[in-house]
N, CA, C and O of each residue as an XYZ file, in Angstrom:
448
protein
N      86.101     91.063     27.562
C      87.091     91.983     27.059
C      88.330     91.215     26.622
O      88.645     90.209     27.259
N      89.086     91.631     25.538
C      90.051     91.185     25.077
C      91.378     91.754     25.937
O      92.455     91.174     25.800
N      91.258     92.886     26.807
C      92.220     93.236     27.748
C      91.233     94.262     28.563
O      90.274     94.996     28.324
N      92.068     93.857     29.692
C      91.542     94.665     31.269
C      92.694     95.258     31.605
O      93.765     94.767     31.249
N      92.616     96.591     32.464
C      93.581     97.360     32.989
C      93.251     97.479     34.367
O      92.270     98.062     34.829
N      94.244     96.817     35.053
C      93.904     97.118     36.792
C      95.209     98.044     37.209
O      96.393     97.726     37.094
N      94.552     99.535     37.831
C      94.847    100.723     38.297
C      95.410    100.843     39.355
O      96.538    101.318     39.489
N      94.532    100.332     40.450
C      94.395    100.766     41.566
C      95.266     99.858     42.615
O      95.630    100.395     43.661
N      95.538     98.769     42.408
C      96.373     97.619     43.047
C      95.379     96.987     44.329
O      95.908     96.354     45.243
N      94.207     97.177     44.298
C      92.944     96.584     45.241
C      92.645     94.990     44.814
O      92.513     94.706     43.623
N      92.546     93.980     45.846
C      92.264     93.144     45.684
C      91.148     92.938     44.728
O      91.304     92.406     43.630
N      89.602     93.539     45.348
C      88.378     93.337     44.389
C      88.799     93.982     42.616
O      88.769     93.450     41.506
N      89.123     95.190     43.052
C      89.428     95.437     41.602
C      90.049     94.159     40.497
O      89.447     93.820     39.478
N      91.241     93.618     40.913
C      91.911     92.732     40.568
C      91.455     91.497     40.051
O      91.828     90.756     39.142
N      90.390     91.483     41.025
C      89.617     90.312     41.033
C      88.859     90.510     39.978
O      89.032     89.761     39.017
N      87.712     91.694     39.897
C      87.117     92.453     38.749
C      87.413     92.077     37.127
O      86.657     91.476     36.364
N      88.692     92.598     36.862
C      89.544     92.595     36.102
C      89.664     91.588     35.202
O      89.554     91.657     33.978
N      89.904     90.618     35.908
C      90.132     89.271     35.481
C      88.858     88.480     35.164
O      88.743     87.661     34.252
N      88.053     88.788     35.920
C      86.481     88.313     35.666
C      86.152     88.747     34.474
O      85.461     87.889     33.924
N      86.325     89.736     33.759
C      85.970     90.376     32.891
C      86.666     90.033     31.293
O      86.316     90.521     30.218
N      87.547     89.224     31.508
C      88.162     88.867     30.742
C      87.504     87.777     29.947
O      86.998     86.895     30.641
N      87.367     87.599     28.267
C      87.068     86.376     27.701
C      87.836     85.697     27.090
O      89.040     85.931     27.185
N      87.342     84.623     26.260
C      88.747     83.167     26.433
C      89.540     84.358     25.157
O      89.138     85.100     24.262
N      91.202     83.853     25.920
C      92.542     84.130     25.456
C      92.563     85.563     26.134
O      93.652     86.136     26.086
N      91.490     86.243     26.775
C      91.864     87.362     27.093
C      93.272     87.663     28.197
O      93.728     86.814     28.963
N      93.761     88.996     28.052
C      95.124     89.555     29.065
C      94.060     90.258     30.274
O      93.045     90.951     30.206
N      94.753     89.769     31.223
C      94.972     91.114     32.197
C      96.020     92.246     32.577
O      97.086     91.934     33.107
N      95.843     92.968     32.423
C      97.509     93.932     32.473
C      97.154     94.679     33.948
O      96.141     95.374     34.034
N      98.089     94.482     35.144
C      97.848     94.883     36.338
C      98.888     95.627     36.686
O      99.926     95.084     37.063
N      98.792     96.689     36.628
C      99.293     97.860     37.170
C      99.312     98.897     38.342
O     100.012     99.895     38.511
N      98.385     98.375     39.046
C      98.358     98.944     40.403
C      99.457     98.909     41.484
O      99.905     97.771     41.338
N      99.890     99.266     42.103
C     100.568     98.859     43.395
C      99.515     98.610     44.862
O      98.674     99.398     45.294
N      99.901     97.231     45.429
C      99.359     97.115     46.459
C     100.296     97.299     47.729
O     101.503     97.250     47.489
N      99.973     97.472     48.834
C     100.776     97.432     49.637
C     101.261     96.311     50.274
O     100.507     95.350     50.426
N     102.482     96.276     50.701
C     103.296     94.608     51.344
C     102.883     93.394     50.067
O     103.093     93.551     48.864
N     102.313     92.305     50.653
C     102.212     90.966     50.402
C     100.247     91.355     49.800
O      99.819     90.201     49.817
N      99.570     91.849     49.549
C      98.511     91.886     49.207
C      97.891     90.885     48.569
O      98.714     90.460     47.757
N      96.910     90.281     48.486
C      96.969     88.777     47.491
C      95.256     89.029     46.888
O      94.395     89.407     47.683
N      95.016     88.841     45.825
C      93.436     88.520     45.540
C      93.444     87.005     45.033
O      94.417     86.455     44.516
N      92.129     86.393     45.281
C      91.432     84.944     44.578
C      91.293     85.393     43.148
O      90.466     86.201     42.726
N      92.270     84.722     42.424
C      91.468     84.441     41.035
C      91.272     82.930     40.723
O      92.076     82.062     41.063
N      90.099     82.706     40.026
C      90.075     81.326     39.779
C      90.870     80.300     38.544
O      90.838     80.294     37.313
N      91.347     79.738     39.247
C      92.621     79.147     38.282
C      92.261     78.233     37.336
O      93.127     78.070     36.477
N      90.912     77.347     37.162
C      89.985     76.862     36.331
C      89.729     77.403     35.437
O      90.101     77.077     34.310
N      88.829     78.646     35.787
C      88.603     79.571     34.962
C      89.784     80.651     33.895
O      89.521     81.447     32.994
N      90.902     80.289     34.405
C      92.475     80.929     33.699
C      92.701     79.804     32.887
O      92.789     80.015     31.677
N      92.800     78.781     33.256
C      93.507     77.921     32.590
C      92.586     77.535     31.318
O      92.985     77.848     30.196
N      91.402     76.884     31.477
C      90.536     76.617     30.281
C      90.424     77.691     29.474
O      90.798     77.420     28.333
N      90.102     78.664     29.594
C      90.227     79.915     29.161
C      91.316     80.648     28.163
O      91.187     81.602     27.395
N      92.219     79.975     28.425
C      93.404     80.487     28.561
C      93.795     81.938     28.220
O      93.975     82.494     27.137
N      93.868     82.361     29.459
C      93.996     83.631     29.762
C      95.463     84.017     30.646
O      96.079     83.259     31.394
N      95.778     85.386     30.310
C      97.036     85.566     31.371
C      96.489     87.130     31.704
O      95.855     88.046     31.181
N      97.382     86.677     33.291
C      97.654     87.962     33.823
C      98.927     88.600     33.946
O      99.841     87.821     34.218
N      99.275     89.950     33.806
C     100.338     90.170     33.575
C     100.649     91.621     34.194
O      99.987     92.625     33.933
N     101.808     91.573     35.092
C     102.374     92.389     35.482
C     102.963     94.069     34.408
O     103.518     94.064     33.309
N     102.735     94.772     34.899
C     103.758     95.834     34.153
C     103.605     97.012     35.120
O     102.670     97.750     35.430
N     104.937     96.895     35.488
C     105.658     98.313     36.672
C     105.685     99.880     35.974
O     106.371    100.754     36.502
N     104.697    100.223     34.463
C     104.955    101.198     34.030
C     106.243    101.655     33.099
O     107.075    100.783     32.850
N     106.436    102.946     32.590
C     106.887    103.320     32.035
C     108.654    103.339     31.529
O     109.353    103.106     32.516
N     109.133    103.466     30.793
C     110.728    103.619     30.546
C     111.245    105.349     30.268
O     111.413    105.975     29.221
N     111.383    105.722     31.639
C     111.326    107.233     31.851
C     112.253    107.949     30.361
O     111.908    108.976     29.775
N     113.109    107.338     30.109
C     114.222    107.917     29.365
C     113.679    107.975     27.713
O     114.055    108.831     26.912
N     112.696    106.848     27.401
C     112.527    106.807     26.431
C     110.818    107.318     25.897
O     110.454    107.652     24.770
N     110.030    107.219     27.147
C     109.035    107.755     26.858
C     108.847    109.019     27.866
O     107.681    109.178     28.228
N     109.559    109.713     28.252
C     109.425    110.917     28.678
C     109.418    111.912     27.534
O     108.646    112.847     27.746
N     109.993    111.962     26.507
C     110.317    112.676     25.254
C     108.806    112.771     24.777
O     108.271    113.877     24.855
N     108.309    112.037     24.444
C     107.030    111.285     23.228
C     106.228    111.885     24.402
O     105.627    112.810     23.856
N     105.889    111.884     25.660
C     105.068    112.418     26.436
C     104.902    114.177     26.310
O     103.870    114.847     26.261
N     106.264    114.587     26.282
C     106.294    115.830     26.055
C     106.078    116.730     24.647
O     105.591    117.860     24.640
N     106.490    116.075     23.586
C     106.087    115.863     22.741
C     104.501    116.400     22.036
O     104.138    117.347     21.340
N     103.747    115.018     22.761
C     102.293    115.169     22.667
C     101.365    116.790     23.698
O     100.327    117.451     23.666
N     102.260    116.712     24.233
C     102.124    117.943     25.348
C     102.029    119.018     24.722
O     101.064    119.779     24.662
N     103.278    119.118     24.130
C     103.351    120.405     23.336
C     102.599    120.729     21.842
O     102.672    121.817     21.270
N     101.897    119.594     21.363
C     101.191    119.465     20.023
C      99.758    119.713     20.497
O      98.858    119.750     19.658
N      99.502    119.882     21.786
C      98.257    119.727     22.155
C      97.546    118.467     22.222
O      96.375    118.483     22.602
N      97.943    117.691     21.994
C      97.431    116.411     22.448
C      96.773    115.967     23.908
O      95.702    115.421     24.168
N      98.008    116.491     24.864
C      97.334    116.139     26.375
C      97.230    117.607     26.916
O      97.561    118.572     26.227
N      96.723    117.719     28.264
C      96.883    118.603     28.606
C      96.991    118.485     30.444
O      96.147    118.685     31.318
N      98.141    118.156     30.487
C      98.427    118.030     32.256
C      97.543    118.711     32.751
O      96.595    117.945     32.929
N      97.112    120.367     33.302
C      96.683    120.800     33.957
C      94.893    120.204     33.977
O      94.362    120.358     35.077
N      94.230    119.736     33.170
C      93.165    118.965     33.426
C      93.001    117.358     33.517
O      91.979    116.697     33.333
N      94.312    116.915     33.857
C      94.495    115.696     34.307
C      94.945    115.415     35.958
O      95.145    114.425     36.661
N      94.973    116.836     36.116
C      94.723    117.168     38.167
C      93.259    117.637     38.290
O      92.699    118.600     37.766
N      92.849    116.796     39.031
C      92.008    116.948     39.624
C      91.962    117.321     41.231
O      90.845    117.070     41.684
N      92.725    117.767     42.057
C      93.171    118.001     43.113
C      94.757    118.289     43.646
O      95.688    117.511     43.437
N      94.871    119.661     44.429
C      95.729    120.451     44.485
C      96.064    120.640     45.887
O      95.529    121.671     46.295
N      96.812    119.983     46.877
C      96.944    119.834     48.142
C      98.297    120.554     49.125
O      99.479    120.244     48.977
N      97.905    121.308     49.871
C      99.592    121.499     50.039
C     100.111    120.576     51.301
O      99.533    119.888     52.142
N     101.698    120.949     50.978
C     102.285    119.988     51.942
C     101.740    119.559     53.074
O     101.686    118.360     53.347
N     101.229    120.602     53.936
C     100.764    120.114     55.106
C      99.536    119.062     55.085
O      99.200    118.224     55.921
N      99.094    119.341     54.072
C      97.729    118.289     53.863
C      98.188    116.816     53.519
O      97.303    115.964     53.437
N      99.333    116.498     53.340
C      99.895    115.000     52.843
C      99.620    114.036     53.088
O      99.317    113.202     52.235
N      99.634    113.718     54.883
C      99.450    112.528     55.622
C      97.963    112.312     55.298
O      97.621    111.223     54.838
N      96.854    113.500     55.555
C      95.315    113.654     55.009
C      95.108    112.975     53.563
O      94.226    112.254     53.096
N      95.923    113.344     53.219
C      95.887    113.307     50.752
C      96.087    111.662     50.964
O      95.331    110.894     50.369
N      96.946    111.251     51.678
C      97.179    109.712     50.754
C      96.356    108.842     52.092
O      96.375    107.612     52.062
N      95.730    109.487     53.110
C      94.632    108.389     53.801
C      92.861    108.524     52.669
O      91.924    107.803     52.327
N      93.415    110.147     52.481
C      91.877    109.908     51.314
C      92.069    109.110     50.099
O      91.131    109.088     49.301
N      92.968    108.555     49.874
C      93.781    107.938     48.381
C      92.953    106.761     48.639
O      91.991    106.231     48.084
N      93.823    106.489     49.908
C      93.292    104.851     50.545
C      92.561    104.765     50.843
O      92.621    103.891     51.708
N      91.377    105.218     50.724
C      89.560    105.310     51.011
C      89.233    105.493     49.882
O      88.031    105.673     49.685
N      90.093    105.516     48.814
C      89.385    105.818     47.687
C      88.325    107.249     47.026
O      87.602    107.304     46.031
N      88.626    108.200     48.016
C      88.245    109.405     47.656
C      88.591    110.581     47.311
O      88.299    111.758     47.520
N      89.760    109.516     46.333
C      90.356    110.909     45.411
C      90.041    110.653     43.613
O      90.721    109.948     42.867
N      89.357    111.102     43.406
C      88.956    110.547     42.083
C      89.891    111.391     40.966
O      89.797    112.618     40.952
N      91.041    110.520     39.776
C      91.464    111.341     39.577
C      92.962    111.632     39.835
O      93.507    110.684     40.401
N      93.931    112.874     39.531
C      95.394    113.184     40.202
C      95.182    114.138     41.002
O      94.629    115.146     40.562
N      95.513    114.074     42.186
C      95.945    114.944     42.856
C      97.281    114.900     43.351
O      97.866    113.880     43.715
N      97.878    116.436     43.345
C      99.214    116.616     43.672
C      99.699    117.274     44.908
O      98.869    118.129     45.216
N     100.354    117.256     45.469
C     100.997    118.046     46.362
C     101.764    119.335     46.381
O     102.671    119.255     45.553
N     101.760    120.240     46.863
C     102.227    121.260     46.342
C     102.981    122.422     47.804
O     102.625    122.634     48.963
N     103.982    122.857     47.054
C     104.591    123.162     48.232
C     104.085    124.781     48.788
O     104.529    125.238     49.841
């Protein structure tokens, strides 16, 4: 692949990611891991290659919140089928241990 998108901020994923990459390919890693999290990538294989991995913390609320809404309203996206799960408050501490098991496929939200 000429670019990989890592989601989830999981070591293997990460690892995945980058594997998948061919020469000059990006990785764009976007996940959040928790604390100090670290995956093996092989640095042989980066360097001959020459390949990068690359951080990005997401969006610029001010400037692409507009263009999001935007597309919203043209019909382009449609939030309500981009939840896939509907949780209420009390279910929270439950919602983000199933996150971290990986058995939420999908958005799910919280709801009061």
């Amino acid at each position: 692949m000429d670019v990989a998108f890592e989601a989830l901020g999981l070591p293997q994923t990460f690892v995945q990611a980058a594997e998948m990459l061919r020469d000059a390919g990006r990785m764009v890693a976007v996940g959040i891991a928790p604390g100090k999290t670290t995956a093996p990538v092989e640095i042989t294989r980066l360097v001959r290659r020459s390949q990068r991995i690359i951080g990005s913390y997401g969006a610029r609320t001010r400037a692409d919140m507009p263009q999001l809404l935007s597309l919203v309203a043209r019909g382009f996206m449609n939030p309500e089928q981009m939840v896939t799960e509907k949780l209420p408050l009390e279910e929270a501490d439950s919602a983000y241990q199933a996150l971290d098991r990986g058995e939420i496929v999908g958005r799910a939200v919280i709801v009061l």
